[in-house]
C-alpha positions as CSV (number, residue, x, y, z in Angstrom):
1,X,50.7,-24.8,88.0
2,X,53.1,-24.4,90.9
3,X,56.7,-25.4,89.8
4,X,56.7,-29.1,91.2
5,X,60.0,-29.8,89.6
6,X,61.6,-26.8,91.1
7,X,60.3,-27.8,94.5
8,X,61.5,-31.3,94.5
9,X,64.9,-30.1,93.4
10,X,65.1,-28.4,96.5
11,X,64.2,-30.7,99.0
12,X,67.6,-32.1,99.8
13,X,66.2,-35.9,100.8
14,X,62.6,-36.7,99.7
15,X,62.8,-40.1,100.7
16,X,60.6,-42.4,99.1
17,X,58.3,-41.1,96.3
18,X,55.1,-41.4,93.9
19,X,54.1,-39.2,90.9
20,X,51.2,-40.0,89.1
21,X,49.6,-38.3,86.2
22,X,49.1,-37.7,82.0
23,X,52.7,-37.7,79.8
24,X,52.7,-34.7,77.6
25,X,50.4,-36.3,75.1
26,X,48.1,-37.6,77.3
27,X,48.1,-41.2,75.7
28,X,50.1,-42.7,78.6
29,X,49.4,-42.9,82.7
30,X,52.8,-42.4,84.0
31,X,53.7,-43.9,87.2
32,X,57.4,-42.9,88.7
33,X,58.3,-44.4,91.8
34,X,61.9,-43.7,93.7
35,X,64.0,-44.4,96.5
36,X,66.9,-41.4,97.7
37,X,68.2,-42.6,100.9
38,X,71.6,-41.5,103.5
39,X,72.9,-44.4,105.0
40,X,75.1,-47.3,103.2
41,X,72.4,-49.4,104.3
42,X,69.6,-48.0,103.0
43,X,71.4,-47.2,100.0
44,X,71.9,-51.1,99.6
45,X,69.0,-51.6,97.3
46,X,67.6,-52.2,94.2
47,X,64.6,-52.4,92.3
48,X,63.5,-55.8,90.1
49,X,61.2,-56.2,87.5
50,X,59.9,-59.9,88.0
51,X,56.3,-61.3,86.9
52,X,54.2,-59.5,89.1
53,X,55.5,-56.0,88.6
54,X,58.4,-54.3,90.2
55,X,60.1,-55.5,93.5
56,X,62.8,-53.4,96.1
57,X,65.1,-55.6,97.6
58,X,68.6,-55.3,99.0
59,X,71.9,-55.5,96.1
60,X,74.1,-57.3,98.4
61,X,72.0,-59.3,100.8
62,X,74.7,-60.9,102.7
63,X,73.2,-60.8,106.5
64,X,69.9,-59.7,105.0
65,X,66.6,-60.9,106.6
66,X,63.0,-60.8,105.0
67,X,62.6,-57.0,106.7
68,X,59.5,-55.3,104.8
69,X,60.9,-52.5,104.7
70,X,63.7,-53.5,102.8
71,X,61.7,-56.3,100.8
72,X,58.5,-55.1,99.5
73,X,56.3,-54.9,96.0
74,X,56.6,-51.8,94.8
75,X,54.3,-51.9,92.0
76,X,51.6,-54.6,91.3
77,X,48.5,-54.5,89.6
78,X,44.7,-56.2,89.4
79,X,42.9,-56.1,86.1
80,X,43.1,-52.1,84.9
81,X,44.2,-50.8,88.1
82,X,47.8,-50.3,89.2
83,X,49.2,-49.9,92.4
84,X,52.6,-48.2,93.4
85,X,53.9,-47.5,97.3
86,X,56.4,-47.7,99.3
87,X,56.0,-50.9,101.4
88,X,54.3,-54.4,101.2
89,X,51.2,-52.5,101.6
90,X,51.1,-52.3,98.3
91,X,50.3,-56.4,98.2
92,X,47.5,-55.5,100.7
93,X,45.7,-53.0,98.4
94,X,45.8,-54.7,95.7
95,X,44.1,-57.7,97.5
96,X,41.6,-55.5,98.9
97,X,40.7,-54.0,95.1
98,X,40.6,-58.0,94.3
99,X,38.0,-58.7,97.1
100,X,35.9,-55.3,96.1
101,X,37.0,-53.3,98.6
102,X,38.4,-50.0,97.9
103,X,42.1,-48.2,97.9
104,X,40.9,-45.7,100.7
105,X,39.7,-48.7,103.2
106,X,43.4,-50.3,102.6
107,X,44.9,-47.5,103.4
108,X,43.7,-46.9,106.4
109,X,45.0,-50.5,107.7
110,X,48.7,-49.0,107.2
111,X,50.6,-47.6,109.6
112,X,53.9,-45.4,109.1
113,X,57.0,-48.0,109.7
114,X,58.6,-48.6,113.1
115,X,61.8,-47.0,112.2
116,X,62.2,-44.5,115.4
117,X,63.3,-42.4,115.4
118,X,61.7,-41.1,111.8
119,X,58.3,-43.4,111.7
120,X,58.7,-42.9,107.8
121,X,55.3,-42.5,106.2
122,X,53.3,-45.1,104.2
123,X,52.5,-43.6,100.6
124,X,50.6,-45.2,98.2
125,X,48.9,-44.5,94.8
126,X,46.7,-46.3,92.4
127,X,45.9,-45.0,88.8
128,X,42.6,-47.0,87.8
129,X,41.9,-47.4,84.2
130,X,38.7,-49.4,84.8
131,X,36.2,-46.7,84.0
132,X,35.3,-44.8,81.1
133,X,38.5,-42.2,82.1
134,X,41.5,-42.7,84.3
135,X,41.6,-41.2,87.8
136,X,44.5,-41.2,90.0
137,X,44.6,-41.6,93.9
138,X,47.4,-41.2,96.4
139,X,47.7,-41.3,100.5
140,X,49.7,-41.4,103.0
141,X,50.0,-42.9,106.7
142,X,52.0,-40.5,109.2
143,X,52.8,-41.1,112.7
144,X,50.1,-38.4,114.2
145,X,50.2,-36.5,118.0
146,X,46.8,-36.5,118.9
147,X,46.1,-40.1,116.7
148,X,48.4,-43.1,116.5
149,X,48.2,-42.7,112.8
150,X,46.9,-39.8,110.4
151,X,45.6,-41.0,107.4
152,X,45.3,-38.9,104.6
153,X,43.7,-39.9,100.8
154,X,43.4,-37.7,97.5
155,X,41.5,-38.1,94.3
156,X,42.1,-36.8,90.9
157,X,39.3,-37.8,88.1
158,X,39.7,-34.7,85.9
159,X,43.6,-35.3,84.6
160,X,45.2,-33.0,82.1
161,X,48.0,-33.7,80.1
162,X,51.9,-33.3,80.9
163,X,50.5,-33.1,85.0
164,X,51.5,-35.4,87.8
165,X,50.9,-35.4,91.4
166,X,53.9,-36.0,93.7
167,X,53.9,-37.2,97.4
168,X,57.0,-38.5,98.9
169,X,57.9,-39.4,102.8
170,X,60.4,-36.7,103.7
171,X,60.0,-32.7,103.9
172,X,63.8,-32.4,103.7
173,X,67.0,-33.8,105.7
174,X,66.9,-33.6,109.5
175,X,67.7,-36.3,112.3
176,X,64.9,-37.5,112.8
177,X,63.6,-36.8,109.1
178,X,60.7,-34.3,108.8
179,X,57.8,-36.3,107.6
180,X,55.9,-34.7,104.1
181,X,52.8,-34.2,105.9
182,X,51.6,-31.9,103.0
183,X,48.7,-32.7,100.2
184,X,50.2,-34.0,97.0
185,X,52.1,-30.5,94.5
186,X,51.6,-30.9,90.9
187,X,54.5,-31.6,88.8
188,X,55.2,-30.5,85.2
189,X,55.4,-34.2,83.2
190,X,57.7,-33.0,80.1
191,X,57.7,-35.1,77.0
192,X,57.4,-39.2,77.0
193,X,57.5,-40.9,79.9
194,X,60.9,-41.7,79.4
195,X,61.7,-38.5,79.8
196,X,59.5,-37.4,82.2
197,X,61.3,-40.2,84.7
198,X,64.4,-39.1,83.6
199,X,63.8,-35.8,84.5
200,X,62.5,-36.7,88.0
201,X,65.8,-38.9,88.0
202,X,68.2,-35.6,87.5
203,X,66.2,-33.7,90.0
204,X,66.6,-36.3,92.8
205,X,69.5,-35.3,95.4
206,X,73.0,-36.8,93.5
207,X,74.5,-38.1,96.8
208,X,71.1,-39.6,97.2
209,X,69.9,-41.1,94.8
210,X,69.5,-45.2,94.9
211,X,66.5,-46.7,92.4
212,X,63.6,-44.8,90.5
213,X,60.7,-47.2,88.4
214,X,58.8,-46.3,85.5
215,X,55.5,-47.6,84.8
216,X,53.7,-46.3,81.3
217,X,50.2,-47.5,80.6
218,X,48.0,-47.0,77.4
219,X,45.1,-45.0,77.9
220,X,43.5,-46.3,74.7
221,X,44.4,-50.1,75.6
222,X,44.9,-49.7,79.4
223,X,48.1,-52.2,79.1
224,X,51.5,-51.5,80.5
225,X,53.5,-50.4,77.2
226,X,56.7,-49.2,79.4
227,X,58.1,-51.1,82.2
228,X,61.8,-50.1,83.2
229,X,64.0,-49.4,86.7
230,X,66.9,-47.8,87.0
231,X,69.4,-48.6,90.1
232,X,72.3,-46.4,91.0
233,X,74.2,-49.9,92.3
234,X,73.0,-51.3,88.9
């Protein structure tokens, strides 16, 4: 396995990110979802538990309007499957998996986000319990050259234990941003998945760092057992 954790400790801004996989003992899906940002701005958020999953919104939203980029459902679910991203997209997929339709054909109504002159990327990932084994899916949607938008989707049905799959937004800091334009790296989950998000958490770029969500889900009972965010502004 290529050193994931060594590579996302040296990307000095990932952006937004998603790592699904197996925890060490391979009783739990793990689903890790953060924010790193520059600006005070950006860095003005948080991430909410509430009823429906996990929510980013601004910490102080004096001035703040309802921008979905700011204000978004990070993680949601419908029935056995669980859906993490980085924008209200993740609302749209999980209507789409409600109405039979599936992840890849949601996808591929995203765009990137109108933020020029970045046009961060749209990442997404589901980890579906619904079947007789998990299987974990993640995409993107980058701004593209010859295309409006390039949208990319990867599936993983065979998962082994203690191995996520990262994709984040950024290749690394810049003005404008690099986007990650790059298939999902495999990343070394070590112990619970506590620990495994706190790892990813320590790894993350210190000046950086804003919000990171934990999601752990019972192979055996395919039920959330872990729920839990942790905000820098917290």
């Amino acid at each position: 396995m290529e050193d994931g954790r060594e590579r996302l400790k040296s990307n000095s801004y990932p952006g937004r990110g998603i790592i699904i996989g197996l925890d060490a003992t391979g009783r739990y899906v793990v689903q890790i979802y953060w924010i790193t940002a520059r600006s005070a701005g950006s860095k003005n958020r948080v991430l909410v538990i509430d009823d429906h999953g996990v929510r980013a919104q601004p910490f102080d939203e004096t001035g703040r309007t309802d921008d979905p980029n700011i204000y978004y459902r990070a993680m949601g679910a419908t029935g056995d499957r669980y859906v993490v991203s980085n924008g209200n997209h993740t609302d749209l997929i999980v209507d789409h998996l409600v109405e039979g339709d599936g992840f890849d054909a949601a996808m591929r109504l995203t765009s990137y986000e109108t933020d020029a002159p970045n046009f961060t990327p749209r990442i997404a990932g589901l980890a579906d319990l619904s079947g007789t084994r998990p299987a974990v899916y993640l995409a993107n949607a980058v701004r593209g050259t010859t295309v409006d938008t390039l949208h990319s989707v990867y599936a993983y049905g065979a998962l082994e234990p203690g191995v996520g799959y990262c994709l984040h937004t950024y290749a690394g800091d810049g003005n404008p941003v690099p986007p990650f334009i790059e298939r999902p790296y495999d990343f070394e989950l070590r112990g619970s998945p506590e620990s495994a998000a706190n790892d990813v958490w320590g790894l993350l770029p210190a000046d950086k760092r804003v919000a990171l969500a934990l999601k752990a889900i019972d192979v055996t009972t395919k039920r959330i057992v872990t729920l839990k965010v942790r905000n820098t502004l917290d």
